[in-house]
C-alpha positions in Angstrom: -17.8 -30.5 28.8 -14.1 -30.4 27.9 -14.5 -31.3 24.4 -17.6 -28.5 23.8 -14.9 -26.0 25.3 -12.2 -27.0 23.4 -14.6 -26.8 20.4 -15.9 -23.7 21.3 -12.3 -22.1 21.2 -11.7 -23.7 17.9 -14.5 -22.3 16.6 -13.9 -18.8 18.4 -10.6 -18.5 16.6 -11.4 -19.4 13.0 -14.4 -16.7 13.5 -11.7 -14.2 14.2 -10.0 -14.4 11.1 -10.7 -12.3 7.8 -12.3 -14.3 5.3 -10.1 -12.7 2.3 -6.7 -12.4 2.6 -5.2 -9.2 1.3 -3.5 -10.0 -1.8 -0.5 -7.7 -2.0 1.4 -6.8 -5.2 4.6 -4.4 -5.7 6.1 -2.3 -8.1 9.8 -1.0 -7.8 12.3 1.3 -9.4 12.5 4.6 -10.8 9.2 7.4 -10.0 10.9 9.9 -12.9 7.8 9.0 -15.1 5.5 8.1 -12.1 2.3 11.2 -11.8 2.0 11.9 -8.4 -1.4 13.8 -7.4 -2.7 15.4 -4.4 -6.7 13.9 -4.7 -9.5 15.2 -2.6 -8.5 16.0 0.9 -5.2 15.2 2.5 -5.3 11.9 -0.7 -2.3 10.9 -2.8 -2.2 9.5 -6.3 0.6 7.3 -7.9 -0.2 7.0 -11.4 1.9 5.5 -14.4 3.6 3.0 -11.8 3.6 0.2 -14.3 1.1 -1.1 -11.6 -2.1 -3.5 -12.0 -4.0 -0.5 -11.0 -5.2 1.6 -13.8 -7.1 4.5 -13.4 -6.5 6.5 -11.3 -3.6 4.3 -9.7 -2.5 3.4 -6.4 -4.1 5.2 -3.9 -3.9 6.6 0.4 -6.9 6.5 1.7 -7.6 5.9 5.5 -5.0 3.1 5.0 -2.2 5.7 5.8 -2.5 8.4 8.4 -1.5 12.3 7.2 2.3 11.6 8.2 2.2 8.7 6.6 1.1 10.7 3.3 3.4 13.5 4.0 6.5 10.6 4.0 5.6 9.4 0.9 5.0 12.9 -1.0 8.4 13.2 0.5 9.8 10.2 -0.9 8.7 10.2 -4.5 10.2 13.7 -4.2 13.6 13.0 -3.1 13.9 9.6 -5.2 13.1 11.8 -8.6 15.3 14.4 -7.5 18.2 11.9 -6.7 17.2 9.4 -9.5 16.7 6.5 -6.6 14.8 3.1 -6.7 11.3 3.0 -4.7 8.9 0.5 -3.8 5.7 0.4 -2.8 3.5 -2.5 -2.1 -0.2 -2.1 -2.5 -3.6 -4.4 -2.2 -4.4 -5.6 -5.6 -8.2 -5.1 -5.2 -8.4 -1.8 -4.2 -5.3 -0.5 -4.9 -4.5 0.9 -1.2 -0.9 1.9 -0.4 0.0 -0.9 2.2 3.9 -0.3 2.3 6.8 2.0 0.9 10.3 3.0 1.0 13.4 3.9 -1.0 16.5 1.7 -2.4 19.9 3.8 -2.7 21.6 5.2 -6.4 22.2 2.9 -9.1 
C-alpha cells in the first residue's frame, strides 16, 4: 500500500509539470532604431529588435497586465530619449514579452 502511494505521488507530480519548457531568448542594447507600436487594444509591438521574431516582432499579449505595458511604453521611451541599454527577454515560439528592463549610459 506504501509503494502504490509513493507511486501515486510520483506520478502526481510529473503530471503537474508543462510538457514544453519555455525557451526564452534575449535581445539587449540600444531601442533608437527599435519600432514600437501600439497593436489592437491596450497591445505593444517591438519591431526591428534584431530579434528571432520577424514579423510583426515581440509582442504583449495577456502575458503582461496594462501596467505592465504602460512600464515598458515607458521604458523604450526614456532609454531612446537618454540613449540607454535595454533588454527584454521573450519566448522564442511565440514571441511573448516575458521580461524587461533598462542598463544605465554608456
Amino acid at each position: 500500500m506504501r509503494t502504490l502511494f509513493c507511486l501515486l505521488m510520483i506520478m502526481a507530480m510529473f503530471a503537474s509539470r508543462p510538457v514544453s519548457a519555455v525557451t526564452l531568448n534575449s535581445v539587449e542594447g540600444s531601442p533608437a532604431a527599435w519600432r514600437l507600436q501600439q497593436y489592437t487594444g491596450d497591445n505593444l509591438i517591438l519591431g526591428r529588435t534584431g530579434s528571432t521574431c520577424k514579423s510583426p516582432g515581440l509582442l504583449t499579449t495577456t502575458n503582461l497586465s496594462s501596467v505592465e505595458k504602460s512600464r515598458l511604453f515607458s521604458l523604450i521611451v526614456t532609454a531612446k530619449i537618454s540613449n540607454s541599454k535595454v533588454y527584454v527577454f521573450y519566448d522564442s515560439v511565440t514571441c511573448a514579452i516575458a521580461s524587461f528592463g533598462m542598463d544605465s549610459p554608456e
